[in-house]
Each structure stands twice: as structure tokens, then as C-alpha cells.
C-alpha positions as CSV (number, residue, x, y, z in Angstrom):
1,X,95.1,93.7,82.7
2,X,95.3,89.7,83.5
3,X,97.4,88.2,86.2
4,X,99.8,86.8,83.9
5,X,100.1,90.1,82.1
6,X,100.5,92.3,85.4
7,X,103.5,89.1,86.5
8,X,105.0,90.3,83.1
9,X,105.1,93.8,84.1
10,X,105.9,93.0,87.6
11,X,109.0,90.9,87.1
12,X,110.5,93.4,84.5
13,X,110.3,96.0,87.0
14,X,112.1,93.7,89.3
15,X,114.8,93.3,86.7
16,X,115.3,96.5,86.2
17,X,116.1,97.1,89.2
18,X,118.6,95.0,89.8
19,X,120.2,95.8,86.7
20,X,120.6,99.4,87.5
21,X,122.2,98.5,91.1
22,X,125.9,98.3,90.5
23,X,126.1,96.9,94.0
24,X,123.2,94.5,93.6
25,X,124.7,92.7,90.2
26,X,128.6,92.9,92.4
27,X,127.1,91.0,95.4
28,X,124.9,88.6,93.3
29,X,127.9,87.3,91.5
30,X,131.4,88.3,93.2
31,X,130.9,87.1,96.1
32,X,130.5,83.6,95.0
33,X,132.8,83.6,92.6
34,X,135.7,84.3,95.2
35,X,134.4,81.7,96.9
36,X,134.9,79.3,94.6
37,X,138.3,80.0,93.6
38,X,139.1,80.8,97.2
39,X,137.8,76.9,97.4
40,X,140.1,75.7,95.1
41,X,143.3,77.6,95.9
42,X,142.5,75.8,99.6
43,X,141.7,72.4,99.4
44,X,141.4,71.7,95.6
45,X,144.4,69.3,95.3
46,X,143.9,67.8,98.6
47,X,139.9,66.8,97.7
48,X,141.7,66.1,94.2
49,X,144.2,63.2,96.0
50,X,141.3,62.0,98.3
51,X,138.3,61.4,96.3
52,X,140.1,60.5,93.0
53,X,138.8,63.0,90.7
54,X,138.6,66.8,89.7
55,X,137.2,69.3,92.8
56,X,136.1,71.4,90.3
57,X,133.5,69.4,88.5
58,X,132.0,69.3,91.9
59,X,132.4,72.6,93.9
60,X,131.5,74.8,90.6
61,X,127.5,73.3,90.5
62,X,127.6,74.1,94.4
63,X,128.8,77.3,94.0
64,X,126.1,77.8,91.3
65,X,123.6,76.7,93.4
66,X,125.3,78.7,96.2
67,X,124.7,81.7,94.4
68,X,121.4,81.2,93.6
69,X,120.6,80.9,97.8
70,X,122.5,83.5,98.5
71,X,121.0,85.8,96.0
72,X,118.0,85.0,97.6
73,X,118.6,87.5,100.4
74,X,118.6,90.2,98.0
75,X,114.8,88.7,97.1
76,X,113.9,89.5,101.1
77,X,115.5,92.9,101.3
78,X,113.8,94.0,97.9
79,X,110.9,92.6,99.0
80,X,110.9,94.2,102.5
81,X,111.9,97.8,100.8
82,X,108.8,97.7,98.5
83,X,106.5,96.6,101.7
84,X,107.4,99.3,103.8
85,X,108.3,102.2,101.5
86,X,105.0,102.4,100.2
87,X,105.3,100.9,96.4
88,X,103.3,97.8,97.9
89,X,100.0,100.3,98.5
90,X,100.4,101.9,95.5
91,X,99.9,98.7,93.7
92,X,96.7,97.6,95.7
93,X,95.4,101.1,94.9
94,X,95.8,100.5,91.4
95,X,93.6,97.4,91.8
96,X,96.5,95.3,91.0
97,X,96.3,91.5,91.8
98,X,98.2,90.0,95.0
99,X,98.9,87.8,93.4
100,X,100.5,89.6,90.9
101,X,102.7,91.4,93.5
102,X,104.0,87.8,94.6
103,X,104.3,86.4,90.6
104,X,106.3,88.8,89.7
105,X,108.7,89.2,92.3
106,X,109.8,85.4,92.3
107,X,109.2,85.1,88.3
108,X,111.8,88.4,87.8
109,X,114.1,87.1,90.7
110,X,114.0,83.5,89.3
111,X,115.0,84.5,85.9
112,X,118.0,86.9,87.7
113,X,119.3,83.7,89.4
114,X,119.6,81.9,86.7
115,X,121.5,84.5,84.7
116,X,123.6,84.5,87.6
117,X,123.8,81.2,87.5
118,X,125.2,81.3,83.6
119,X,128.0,84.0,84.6
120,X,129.0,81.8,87.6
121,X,129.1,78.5,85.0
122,X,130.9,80.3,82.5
123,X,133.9,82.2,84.8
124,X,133.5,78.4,86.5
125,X,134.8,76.9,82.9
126,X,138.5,79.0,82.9
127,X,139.3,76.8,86.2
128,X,138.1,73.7,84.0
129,X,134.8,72.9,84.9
130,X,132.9,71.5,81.8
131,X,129.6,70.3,80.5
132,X,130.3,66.5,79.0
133,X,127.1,64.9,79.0
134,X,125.1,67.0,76.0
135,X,123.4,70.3,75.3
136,X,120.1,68.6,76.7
137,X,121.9,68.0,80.2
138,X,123.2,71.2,80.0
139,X,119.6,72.9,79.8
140,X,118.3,70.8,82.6
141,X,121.4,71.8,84.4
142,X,120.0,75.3,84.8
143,X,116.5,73.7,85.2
144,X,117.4,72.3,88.5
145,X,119.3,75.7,89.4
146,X,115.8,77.2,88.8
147,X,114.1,74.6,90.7
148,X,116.7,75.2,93.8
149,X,115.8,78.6,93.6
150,X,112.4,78.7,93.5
151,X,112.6,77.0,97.4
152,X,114.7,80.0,98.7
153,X,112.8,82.7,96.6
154,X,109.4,81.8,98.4
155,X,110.8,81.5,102.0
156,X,112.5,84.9,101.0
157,X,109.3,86.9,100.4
158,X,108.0,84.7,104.2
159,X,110.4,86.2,106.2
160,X,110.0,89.9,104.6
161,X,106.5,89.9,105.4
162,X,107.6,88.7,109.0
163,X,110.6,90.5,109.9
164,X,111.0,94.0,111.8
165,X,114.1,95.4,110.4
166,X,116.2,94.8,107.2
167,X,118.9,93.2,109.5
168,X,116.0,90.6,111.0
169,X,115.5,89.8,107.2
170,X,119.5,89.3,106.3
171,X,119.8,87.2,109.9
172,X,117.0,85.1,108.8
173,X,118.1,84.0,105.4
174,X,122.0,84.2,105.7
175,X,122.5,81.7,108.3
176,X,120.3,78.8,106.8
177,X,121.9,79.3,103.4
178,X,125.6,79.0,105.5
179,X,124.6,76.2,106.9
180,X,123.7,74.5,104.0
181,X,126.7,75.5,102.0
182,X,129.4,74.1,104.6
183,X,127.3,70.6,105.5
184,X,127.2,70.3,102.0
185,X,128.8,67.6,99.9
186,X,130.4,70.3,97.6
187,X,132.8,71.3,99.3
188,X,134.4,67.6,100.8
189,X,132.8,64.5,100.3
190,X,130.4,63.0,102.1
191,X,132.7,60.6,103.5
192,X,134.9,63.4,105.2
193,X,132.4,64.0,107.8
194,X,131.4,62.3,110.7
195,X,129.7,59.3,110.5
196,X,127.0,61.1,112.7
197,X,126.5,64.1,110.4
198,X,126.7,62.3,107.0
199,X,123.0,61.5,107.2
200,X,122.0,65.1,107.7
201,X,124.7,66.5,104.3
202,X,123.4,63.8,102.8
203,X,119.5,65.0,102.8
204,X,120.2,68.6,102.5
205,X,118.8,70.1,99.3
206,X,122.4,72.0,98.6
207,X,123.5,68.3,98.3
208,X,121.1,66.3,96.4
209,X,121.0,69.5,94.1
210,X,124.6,69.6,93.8
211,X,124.6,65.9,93.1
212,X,122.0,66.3,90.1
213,X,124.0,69.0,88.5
214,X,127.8,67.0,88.6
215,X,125.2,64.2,86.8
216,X,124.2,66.3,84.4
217,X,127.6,68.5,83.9
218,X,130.3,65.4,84.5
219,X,128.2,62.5,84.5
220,X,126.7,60.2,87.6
221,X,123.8,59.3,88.9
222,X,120.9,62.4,87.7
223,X,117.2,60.4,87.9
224,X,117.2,60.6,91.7
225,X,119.3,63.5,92.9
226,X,116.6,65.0,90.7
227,X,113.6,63.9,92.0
228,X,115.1,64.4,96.0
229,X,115.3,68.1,94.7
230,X,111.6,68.0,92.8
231,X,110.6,66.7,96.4
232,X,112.0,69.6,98.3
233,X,110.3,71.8,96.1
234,X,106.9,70.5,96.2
235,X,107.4,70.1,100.3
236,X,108.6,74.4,100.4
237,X,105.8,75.3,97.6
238,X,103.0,73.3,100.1
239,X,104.4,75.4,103.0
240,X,106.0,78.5,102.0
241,X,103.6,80.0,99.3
242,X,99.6,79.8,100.9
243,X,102.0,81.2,104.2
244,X,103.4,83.8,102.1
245,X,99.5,84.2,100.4
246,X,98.4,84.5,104.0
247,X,100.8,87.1,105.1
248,X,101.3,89.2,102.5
249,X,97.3,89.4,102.3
């Protein structure tokens, strides 16, 4: 087989698995839906009053994107499992590419985000949230959700072939995604912080992503939250995939 034939194989079986995993699928997208409506019962008419528009068209592409970090850690602990329960040896045995191995895992959890990502958009639409600016914006709504993804995906498999323990891998990728959501501008604007902080909510990816997607959902400014994200990208594919190459060799 070819390497893009074994990815094929490799992501479906990574699929699968998570379709089959009740908990999995609950985790992946309950957990950010109550945020979001947990969001909105708590400060959606204040953010409302203060920044002049709807909260929702704002906090639901966060959320989304949320969701698509979050679901990330599920990428590390999946990954971890298969390294140290054996599967991982199988494969080289079977003369299987690394490559492969890697491919597959982040092709077969990229394509579970962004399902996840559809759900959360579509349960997002019964609080209001809409898409006004065009089937086209719509697709390259989910396209930047992919691209967000793809950042935490690779960093995911870095720390599983680092960590000790399944709790060292959890640790490791829960609290920069937390981080990220709350200094984000989904939440409250950018305004609402201190003037300190604003620079550093300003130039975190959860925010320029969140920007591009309320552009291409609501309408604003799309061209350069777009290529801030595109940037981050490039920056974690430079970094995180010849480290996770290295490691996982």
C-alpha cells in the first residue's frame, strides 16, 4: 500500500473509534455546548447592552472553535493509548509507514472536529446564531475551524509521545486550551480587559480565529483575521510536526 492509501485506512480506524465511544462523542460535543448556553444565560444581555450587538453571533464561532481545542485532548489520550498498549508496534511490524501512523491520526481527528464543529453550529442556530454572508462564507467558516484545529491536533500527538501518564497528557493540553478560551475575545470584548492584557487576547489564535469566523458568519473584517490564523498554522506546522516526526520516530 501507498502512504496516502495506509492515511485512508488509518483515519477510518480512528473514526471508528470514536464513533463507537458513547463517552467520547458526549465529551466531544456536551461539554461545549453547556458552555455556551451556560455563557449566554450569564452575561448574554449584559455583553448585548455593552458592545451594541448580539453575544451570540460572537460566543457561538468561539465555542466552535472551543470545541475543536478541547477535542484535541481526546487526540493526545488516543494517541498515548495506541503508543503504549501495543497497536503502535503492531503497525511497524506490518511495515506500515510512520508517517502513515501520524497522517492518519490528525487526517481522522481533523475530519471528527469538524463534524463536531457542524453539530455545535447547528444546536448554536436555536439560540439565533446565523450564517448571513453566503454559502461560500459558510464553507470557509468550517475551513478556518479545520485550520484552528490542525494547530492543536499536532501539539496533541507532541505531548503523547512526551508524557508519562495519561493525566501528564490531559494537564498538558487542558490548561493551554483554558487559557485561551477565557483571554479570548469571545467571551467579552476586547475592550473589557485591561489595557495591559488586551495586547496578549488580542494575538491569541482563539481570537483572531474567532474574529475570522463572526466575518464570515455575521459579517466584519475576514481577509486578516484569516491570514493571522494561516500564520499560526504555518508557525505550529514548522515546529510541532518534524518534533512530533522526531519523537514519534
Amino acid at each position: 500500500m501507498n502512504t496516502i492509501t495506509e492515511t485512508g485506512l488509518l483515519a477510518g480506524r480512528t473514526l471508528r473509534r470514536f464513533a463507537k465511544s458513547p463517552q467520547l462523542v458526549a465529551d466531544s460535543v456536551l461539554f461545549p455546548l453547556i458552555l455556551l448556553f451556560l455563557m449566554l444565560l450569564v452575561f448574554g444581555e449584559l455583553v448585548d447592552q455593552a458592545a451594541h450587538g448580539r453575544y451570540i453571533d460572537r460566543l457561538a464561532p468561539v465555542i466552535v472553535l472551543f470545541s475543536a481545542a478541547y477535542g484535541a485532548v481526546g487526540t493526545g489520550l488516543g494517541f498515548f493509548t495506541d503508543l503504549r498498549g501495543g497497536i503502535v508496534d503492531r503497525f511497524r511490524a506490518m511495515n506500515i509507514s510512520r508517517v502513515s501512523v501520524l497522517a492518519g491520526r490528525i487526517t481522522g481527528d481533523l475530519v471528527r472536529a469538524v463534524l463536531v464543529a457542524v453539530v455545535t453550529t447547528a444546536v448554536a442556530y436555536l439560540a439565533g446564531f446565523r450564517f448571513t454572508q453566503g454559502p461560500l462564507a459558510a464553507l470557509g467558516f468550517f475551513a478556518v475551524v479545520a485550520l484552528f484545529a490542525w494547530i492543536f491536533l499536532w501539539l496533541a500527538v507532541v505531548v503523547a509521545t512526551s508524557a508519562s501518564s495519561e493525566q501528564a497528557v490531559s494537564g498538558a493540553l487542558n490548561t493551554p486550551v483554558t487559557l485561551l478560551l477565557f483571554l479570548s475575545s469571545g467571551f467579552v470584548p476586547v475592550e473589557q480587559f485591561p489595557g495591559w492584557l488586551q495586547p496578549v487576547v488580542r494575538a491569541n489564535p482563539l481570537s483572531l480565529a474567532g474574529d475570522a469566523l463572526v466575518g464570515l458568519s455575521s459579517g466584519g473584517p475576514v481577509l486578516l483575521p484569516v491570514l493571522f490564523t494561516a500564520a499560526w498554522a504555518v508557525a505550529a506546522t514548522a515546529i510541532l510536526v518534524p518534533l512530533a516526526v522526531r519523537r514519534f520516530g
